[in-house]
Every structure is written in structure tokens, then in C-alpha cells.
N, C-alpha and C positions, 0 to 999 in steps of 0.2 A: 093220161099218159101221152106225153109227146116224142116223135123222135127226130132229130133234127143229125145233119150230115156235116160232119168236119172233115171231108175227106179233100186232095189236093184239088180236087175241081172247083172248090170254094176257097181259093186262097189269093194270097197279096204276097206278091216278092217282094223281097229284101234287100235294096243293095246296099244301102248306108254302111260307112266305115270298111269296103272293100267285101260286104258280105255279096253271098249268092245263094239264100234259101226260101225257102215258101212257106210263111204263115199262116195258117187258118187259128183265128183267134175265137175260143171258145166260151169263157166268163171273164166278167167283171164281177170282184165283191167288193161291198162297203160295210159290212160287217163277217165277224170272224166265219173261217172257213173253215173244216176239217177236210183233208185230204188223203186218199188214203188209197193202197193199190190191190186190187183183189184177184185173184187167180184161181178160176173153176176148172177141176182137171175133167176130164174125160168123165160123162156122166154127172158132170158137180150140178150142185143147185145152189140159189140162196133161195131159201125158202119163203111160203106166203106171209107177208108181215104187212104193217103198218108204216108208212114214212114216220116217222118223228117230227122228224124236218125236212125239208124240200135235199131232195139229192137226183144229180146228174149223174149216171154212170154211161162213162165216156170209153169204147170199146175198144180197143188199142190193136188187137191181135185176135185171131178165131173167128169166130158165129157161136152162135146159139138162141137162143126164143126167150121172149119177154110177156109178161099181160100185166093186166092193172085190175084191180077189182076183179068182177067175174067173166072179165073178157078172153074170146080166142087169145092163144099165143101168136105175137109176131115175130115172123125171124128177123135177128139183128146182125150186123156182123162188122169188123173191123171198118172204122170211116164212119160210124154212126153217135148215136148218145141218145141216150133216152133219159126222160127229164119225170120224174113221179114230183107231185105239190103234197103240200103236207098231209098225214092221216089220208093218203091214198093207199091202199093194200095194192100189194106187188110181188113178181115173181121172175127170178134170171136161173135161163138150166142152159146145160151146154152139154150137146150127144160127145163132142169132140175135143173141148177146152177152150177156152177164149179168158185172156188179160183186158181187167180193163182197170180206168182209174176213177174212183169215184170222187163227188166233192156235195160233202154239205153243207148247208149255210140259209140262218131263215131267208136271206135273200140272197135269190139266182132268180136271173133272168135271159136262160139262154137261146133266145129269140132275140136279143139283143145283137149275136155278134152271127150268129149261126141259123142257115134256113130250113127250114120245115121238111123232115121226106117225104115226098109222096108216097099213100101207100092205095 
């Protein structure tokens, strides 16, 4: 499990064609992607599974705790993403609720555009 920061501290303004906003750019795919948005309310979980295929869930709104295999929980929260590789066992709860947006795809590679958090 990795968790890498898309928050505005890691971004590239925009001015082209009279914009003015801040990017932080999170994948690139070269093959198909499923994208999909998920919403843990108060208490939610997705429970202990299996990746199938490499997914990014990219944190949009809230907090809540992640692990991978049989690791502590870390807390995650809005600005972050956590990346699980294929057939990695994983785990999202949230005491509070948090939005986030997942994407899967046999390949992601989001160290590509986004850096590592410290933990």
C-alpha cells in the first residue's frame, strides 16, 4: 500500500485560454479504466478484500483509516489516495464519512504524477 498527496501543495497553475486554476494531476492510463465514486457514510466500511486489479482510491472529502494485508490502520483524509497493486488484501472505514473516487486499471502508475506522503 502506498499513499501519495494530490493536495493543492503539489500543483501547476493554469493560465492558458484566460484560465486561473491549480492542477494537481493524478493518472495517466494506457489501458481501459473503470472509474467510479464511492461514498462511506458515518461508520461505513469497505470491507477486507482482495484487489482484483490495481485501484487508486483518491479521497475527495472526510478522513478515515486504510490498511493493506495485516497491517495497522492509517489515517487518510481528504488530499491524499492510496494506491493497493493487484491481489493486495485491503481495508477503507470511516468513523465520520469521507467521498472518494476510485479508478481501476491493470495499469496505474501513480507515482508518475503524484508524490509519496510521508508517514
Amino acid at each position: 500500500m502506498e499513499i501519495y498527496s494530490f493536495k493543492k501543495s503539489v500543483e501547476k497553475r493554469i493560465n492558458q485560454f484566460h484560465s486561473d486554476f491549480i492542477m494537481s494531476r493524478v493518472i495517466n492510463t494506457l489501458k481501459p479504466a473503470h472509474i467510479g465514486g464511492m461514498y462511506l457514510e458515518e461508520n461505513g466500511v469497505i470491507g477486507f478484500h482482495q484487489a482484483v486489479i490495481p485501484q487508486l482510491l483518491i479521497i475527495v472529502n472526510g478522513k478515515g483509516s486504510v490498511r493493506a494485508n495485516n497491517e495497522e490502520y492509517i489515517e487518510v483524509q481528504a488530499g491524499e489516495a492510496v494506491f493497493w497493486t493487484k491481489g493486495e488484501w485491503h481495508e477503507t472505514k470511516s468513523e465520520t464519512g469521507l467521498t472518494a473516487i476510485v479508478i481501476e486499471s491493470e495499469e496505474l502508475t501513480p507515482g508518475s504524477f503524484m508524490a509519496l506522503t510521508p508517514r
